[in-house]
C-alpha positions as CSV (number, residue, x, y, z in Angstrom):
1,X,-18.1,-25.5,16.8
2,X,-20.2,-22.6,15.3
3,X,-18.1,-20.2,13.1
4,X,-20.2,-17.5,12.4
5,X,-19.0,-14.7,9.5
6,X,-20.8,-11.8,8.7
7,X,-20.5,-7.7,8.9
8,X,-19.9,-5.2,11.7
9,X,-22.9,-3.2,10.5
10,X,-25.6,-4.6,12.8
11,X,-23.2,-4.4,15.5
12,X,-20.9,-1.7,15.8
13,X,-19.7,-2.5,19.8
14,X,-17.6,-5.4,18.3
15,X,-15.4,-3.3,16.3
16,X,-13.2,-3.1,19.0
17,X,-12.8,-6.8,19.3
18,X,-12.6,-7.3,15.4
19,X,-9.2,-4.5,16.3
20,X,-7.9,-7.3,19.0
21,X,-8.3,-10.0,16.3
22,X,-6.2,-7.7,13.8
23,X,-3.7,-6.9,16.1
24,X,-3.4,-10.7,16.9
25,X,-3.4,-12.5,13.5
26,X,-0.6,-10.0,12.5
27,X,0.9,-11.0,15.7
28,X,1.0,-8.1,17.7
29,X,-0.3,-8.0,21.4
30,X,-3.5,-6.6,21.1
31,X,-3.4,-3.9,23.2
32,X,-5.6,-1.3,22.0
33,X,-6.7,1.9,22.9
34,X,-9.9,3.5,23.2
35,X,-8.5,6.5,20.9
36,X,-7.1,3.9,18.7
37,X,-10.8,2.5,18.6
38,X,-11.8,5.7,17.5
39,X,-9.7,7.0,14.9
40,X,-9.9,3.3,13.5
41,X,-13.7,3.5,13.3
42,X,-14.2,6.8,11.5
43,X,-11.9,5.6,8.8
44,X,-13.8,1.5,8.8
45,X,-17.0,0.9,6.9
46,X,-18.7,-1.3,9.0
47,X,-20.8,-2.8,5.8
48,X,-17.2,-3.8,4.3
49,X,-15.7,-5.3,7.6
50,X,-15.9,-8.7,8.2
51,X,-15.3,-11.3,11.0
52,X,-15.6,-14.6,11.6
53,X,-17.0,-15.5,15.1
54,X,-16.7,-19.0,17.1
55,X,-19.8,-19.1,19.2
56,X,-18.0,-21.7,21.8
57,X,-14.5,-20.0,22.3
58,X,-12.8,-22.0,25.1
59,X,-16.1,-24.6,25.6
60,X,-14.5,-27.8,24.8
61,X,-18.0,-29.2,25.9
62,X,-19.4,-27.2,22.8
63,X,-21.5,-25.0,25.1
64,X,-22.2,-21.5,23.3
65,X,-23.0,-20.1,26.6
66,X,-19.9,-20.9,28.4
67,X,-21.6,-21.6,31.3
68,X,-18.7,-22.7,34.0
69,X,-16.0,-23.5,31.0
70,X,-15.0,-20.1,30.4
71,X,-16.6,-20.1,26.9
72,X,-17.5,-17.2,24.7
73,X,-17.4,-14.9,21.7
74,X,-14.7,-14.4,19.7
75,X,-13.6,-13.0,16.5
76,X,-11.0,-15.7,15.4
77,X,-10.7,-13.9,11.8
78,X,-10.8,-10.5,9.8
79,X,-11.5,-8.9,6.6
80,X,-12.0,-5.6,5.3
81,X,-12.4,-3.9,2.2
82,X,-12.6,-0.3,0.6
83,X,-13.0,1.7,-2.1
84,X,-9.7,2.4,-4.0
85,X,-8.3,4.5,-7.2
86,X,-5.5,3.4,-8.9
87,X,-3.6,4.7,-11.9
88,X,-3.7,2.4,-15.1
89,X,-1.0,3.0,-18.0
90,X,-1.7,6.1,-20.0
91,X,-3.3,8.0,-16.9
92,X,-6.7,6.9,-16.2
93,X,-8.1,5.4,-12.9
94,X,-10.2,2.9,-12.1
95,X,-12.7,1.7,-9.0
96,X,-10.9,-0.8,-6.9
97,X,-11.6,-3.0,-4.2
98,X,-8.8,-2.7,-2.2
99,X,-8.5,-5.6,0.5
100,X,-6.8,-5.1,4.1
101,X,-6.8,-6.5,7.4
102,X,-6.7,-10.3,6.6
103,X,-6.0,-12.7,9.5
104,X,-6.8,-15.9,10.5
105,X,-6.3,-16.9,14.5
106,X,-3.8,-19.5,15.0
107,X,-5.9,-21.6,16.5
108,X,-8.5,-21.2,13.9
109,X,-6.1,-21.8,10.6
110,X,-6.6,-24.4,7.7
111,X,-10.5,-24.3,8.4
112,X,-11.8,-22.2,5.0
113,X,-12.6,-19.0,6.8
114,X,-10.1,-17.0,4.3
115,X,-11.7,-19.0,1.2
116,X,-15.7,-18.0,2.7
117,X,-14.7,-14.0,3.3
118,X,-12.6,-13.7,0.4
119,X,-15.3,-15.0,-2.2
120,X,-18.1,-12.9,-0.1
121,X,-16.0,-9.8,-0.5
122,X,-15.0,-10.5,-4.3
123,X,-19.0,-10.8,-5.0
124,X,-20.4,-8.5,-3.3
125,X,-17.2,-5.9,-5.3
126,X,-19.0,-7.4,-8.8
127,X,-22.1,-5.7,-7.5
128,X,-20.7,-2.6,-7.0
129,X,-19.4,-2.2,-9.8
130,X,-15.5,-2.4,-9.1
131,X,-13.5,-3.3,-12.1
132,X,-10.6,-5.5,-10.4
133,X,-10.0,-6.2,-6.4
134,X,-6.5,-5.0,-5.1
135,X,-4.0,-6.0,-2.2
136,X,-0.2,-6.0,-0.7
137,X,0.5,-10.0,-0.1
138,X,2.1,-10.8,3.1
139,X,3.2,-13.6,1.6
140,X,3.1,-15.2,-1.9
141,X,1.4,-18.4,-1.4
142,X,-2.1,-17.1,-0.5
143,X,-3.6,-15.2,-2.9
144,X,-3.3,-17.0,-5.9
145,X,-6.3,-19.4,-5.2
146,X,-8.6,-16.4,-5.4
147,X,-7.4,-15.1,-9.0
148,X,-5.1,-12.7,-7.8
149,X,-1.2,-12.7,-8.8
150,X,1.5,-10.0,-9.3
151,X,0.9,-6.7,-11.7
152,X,3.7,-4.7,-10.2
153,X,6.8,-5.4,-8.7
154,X,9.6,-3.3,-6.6
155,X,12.8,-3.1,-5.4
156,X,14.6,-1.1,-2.9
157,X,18.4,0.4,-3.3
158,X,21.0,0.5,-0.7
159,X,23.5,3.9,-1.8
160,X,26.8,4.1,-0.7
161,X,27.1,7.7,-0.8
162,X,30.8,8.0,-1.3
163,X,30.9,6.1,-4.4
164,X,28.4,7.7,-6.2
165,X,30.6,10.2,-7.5
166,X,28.3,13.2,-6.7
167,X,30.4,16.6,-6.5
168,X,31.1,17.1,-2.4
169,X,30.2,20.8,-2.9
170,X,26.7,20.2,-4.1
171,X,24.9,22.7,-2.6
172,X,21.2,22.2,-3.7
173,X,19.2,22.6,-7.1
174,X,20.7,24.9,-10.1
175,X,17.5,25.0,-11.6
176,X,16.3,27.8,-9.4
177,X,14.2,25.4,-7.2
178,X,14.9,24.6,-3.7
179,X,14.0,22.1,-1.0
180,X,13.1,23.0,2.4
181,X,12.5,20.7,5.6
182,X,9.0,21.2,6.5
183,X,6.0,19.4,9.4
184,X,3.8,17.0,9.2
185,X,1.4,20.2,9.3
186,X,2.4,21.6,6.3
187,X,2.5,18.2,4.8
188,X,-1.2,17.4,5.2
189,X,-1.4,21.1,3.8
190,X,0.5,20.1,0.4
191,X,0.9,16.5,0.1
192,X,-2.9,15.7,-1.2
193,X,-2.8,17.9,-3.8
194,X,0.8,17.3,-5.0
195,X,0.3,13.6,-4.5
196,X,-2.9,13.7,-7.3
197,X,-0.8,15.7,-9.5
198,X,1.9,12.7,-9.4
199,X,-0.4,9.9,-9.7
200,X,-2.4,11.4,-12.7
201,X,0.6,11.0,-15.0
202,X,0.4,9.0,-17.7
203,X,3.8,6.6,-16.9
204,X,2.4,6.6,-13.2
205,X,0.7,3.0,-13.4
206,X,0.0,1.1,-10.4
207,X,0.0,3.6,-8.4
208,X,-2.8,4.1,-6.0
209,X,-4.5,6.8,-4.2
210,X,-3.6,8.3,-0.7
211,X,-6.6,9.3,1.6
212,X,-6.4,11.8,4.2
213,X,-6.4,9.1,6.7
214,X,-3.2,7.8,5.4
215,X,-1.3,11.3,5.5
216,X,-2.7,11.4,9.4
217,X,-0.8,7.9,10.1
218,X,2.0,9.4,7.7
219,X,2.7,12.6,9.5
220,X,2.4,11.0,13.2
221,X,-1.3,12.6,13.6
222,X,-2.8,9.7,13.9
223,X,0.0,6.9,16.0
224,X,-1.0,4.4,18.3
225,X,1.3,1.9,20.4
226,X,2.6,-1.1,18.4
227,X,2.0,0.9,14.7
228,X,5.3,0.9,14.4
229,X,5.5,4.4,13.2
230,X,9.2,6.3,13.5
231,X,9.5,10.3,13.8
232,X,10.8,11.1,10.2
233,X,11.7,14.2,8.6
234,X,9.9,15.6,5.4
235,X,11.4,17.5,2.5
236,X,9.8,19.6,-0.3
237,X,10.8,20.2,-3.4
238,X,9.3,23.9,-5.0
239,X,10.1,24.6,-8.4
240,X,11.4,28.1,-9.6
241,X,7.9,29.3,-9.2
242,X,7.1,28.5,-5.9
243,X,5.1,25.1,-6.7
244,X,5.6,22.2,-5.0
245,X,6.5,19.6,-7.4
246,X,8.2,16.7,-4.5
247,X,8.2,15.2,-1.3
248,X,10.1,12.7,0.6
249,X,10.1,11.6,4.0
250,X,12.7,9.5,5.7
251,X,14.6,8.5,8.9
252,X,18.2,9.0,10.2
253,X,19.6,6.7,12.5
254,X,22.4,7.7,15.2
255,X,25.1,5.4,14.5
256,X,28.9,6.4,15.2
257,X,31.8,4.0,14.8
258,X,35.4,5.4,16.2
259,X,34.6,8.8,16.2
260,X,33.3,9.0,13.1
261,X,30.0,9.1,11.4
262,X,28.4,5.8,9.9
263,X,24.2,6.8,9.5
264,X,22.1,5.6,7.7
265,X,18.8,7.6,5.9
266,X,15.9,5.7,5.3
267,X,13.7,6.5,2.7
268,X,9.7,5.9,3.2
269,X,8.4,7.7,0.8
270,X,9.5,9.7,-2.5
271,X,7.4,11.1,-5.5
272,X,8.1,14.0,-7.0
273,X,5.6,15.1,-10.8
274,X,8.9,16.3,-12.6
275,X,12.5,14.8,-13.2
276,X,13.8,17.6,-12.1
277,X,11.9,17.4,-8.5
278,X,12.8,13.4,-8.2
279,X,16.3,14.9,-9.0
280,X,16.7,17.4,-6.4
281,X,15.1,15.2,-3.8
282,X,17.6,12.5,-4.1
283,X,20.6,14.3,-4.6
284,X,19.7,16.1,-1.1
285,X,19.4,12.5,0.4
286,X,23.2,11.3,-1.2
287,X,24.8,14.6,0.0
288,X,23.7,14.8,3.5
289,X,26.6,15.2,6.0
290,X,27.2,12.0,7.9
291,X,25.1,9.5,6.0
292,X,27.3,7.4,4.7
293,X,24.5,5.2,3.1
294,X,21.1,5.9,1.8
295,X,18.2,3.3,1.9
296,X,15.3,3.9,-1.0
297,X,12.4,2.4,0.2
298,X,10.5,0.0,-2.0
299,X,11.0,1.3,-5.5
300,X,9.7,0.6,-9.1
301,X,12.1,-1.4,-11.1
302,X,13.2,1.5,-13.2
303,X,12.8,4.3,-10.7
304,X,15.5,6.8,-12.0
305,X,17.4,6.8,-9.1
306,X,20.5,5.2,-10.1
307,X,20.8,7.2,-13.4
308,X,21.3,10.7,-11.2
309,X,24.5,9.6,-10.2
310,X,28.1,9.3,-12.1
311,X,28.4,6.0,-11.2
312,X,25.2,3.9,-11.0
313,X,27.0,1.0,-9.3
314,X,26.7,2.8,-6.2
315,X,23.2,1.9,-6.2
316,X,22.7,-2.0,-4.9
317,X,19.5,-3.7,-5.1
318,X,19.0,-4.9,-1.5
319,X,15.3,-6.8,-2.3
320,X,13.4,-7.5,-5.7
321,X,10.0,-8.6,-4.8
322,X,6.4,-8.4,-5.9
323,X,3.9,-5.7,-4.7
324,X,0.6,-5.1,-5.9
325,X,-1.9,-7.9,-6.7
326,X,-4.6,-7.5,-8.7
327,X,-8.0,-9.3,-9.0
328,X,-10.2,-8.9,-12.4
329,X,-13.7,-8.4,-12.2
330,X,-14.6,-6.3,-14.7
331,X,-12.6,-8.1,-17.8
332,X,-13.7,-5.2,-20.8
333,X,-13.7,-2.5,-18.5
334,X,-10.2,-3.0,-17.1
335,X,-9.0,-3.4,-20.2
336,X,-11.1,-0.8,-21.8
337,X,-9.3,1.9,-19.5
338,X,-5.4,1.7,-20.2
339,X,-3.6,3.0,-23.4
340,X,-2.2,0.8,-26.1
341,X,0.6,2.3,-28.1
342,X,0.2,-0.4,-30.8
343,X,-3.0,-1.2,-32.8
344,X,-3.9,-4.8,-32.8
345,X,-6.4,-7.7,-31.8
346,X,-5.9,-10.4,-29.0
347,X,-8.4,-13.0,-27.9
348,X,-8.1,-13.6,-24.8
349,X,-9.9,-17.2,-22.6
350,X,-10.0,-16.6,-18.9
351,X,-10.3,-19.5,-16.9
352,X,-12.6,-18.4,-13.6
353,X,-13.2,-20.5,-11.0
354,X,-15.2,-18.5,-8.7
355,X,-17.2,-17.2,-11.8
356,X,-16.4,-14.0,-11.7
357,X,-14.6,-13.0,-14.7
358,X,-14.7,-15.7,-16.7
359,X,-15.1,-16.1,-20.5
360,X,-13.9,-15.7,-23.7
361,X,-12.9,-12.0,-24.8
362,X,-11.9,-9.8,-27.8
363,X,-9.9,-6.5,-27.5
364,X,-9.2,-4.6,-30.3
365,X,-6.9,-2.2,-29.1
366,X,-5.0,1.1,-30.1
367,X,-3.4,4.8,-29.6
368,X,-7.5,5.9,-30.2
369,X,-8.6,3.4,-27.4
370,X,-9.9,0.2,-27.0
371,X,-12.5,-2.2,-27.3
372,X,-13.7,-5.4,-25.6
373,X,-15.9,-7.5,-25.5
């Protein structure tokens, strides 16, 4: 058996294929359009996606041909990569290699096609100059062989709106703001901007950039079948001035029980670059009319969310997991690119075995910056 991996540059016609094998390792039917094809492509770098290829697909007489076996092609495995921002503490961003669209086939697994594309990918990212490689972990097992573990961790609330104590007249924002219900138009209008302004702030760590692909898939621009993407509504947040300072989007399910109202709003996304905004955003969510529980989404640890209501208890943590994994690459220039709010000196040994990152390492730290090397 040949198992061939390599780049979709020199052969862009088997980008639709390399979509199949996505669709298949996250086990999905791979039914795929030819618009899906297309929207996909714009938004691929071909020189950043990988597949692995087995030359004698369903040969068991090893013939690449196939000839009368029903042999073939076929990408058995993917891997893609792009460039990515994210938000280190104190407000500065670094280069990234973000890393999507991992599968192996199941009928392919346990035969080091993840271990040859990851350490590729990771290489060819040390060439380029990206400080640290970055990824969502379907599961916890896998990464850790590569040098990636856990640098930010969530949790998501379930609100029982009744017992939060909220006033039932509440009737929007006293601060002379307001929130409106708005369209995915207007969204890809504002959200960009707004979204930048949020992620530039110096608390705002771990948080990574949204392209204008994302707010097409966001918005329902961009929706294929099987994306699982759900019709949501979207609600701004303008201060007294006019500015738009939040935005959340979320679902409402149609749930009655005897009568009476039993829905449930489901928050996918909520930033907002002001207390006041996050404020007014959630306290529309708690005093809906006939939501009798609000879901938050995946949330950092110390989201402010159950502090805006009388009684925080009303706010259960449904799931506590990990979230972002990070890879270093860079060692002094990660480092070199957060704050410190203490001055001090740490030493640091880091054990590589890919050879990456590797090697002994002094930071001398501080409010003024830091040093290492």
């Amino acid at each position: 058996m040949t198992l061939d991996i390599r780049t979709l540059a020199a052969a862009p016609d088997e980008f639709p294929d390399w979509l199949r094998a996505v669709a298949t390792g996250f086990l999905r039917v791979p039914d795929i359009s030819p618009e899906e094809v297309t929207v996909r492509r714009a938004d691929a770098d071909l020189t950043r996606t990988v597949g692995a290829y087995d030359d004698t697909y369903g040969d068991a007489h090893g013939d690449a041909h196939g000839e009368g076996h029903g042999g073939g092609r076929r990408c058995v495995a993917t891997f893609r990569s792009f460039p990515q921002e994210l938000t280190v503490p104190g407000g500065a961003r670094v280069n990234a290699c973000a890393v999507s669209n991992v599968t192996v086939a199941a009928t392919h697994r346990r035969r080091g096609l993840l271990t040859r594309m990851m350490a590729r990918e990771l290489r060819a990212a040390k060439e380029r100059g990206e400080v640290l490689a970055s990824l969502t972990s379907a599961e916890y097992p896998i990464y850790g062989r590569y040098g990636f573990g856990p640098a930010a961790w969530c949790v998501e609330y379930e609100v029982e709106t009744a017992r939060t104590g909220l006033d039932p007249r509440y009737s929007g924002p006293a601060d002379g703001g307001r929130v409106d219900l708005v369209d995915g138009e207007e969204v890809r209008r504002v959200a960009p901007e707004l979204y930048d302004r949020f992620r530039a702030q110096p608390h705002r760590q771990g948080v990574i950039e949204r392209g204008t692909s994302w707010w097409r898939r966001h918005t329902g621009l961009d929706r294929f079948d099987g994306d699982g993407f759900t019709p949501r509504f979207h609600a701004l947040y303008r201060d007294a001035d006019g500015v738009p300072q939040g935005l959340a989007a979320y679902t409402v399910d149609d749930h009655w029980e005897a009568k009476l109202p039993e829905e449930t709003a489901t928050v996918l996304s909520l930033f907002g670059t002001t207390p006041a905004a996050e404020r007014a955003l959630w306290l529309f969510l708690l005093s809906m009319d006939w939501v009798s529980r609000v879901r938050t989404g995946l949330r950092a640890p110390d989201d402010i969310l159950p502090l805006l209501v009388p009684d925080p208890r009303a706010a259960r943590i449904k799931a506590r997991s990990d979230f972002l994994w990070l890879r270093p690459l860079d060692v002094p220039a990660m480092l070199e690119a957060r704050s410190y709010p203490v001055t001090g000196t740490l030493v640091l040994d880091l054990r590589d075995e890919a050879g990456l990152a590797g090697g002994r390492y002094r930071l001398e730290a501080g409010p003024e910056g830091a040093k290492c090397v």
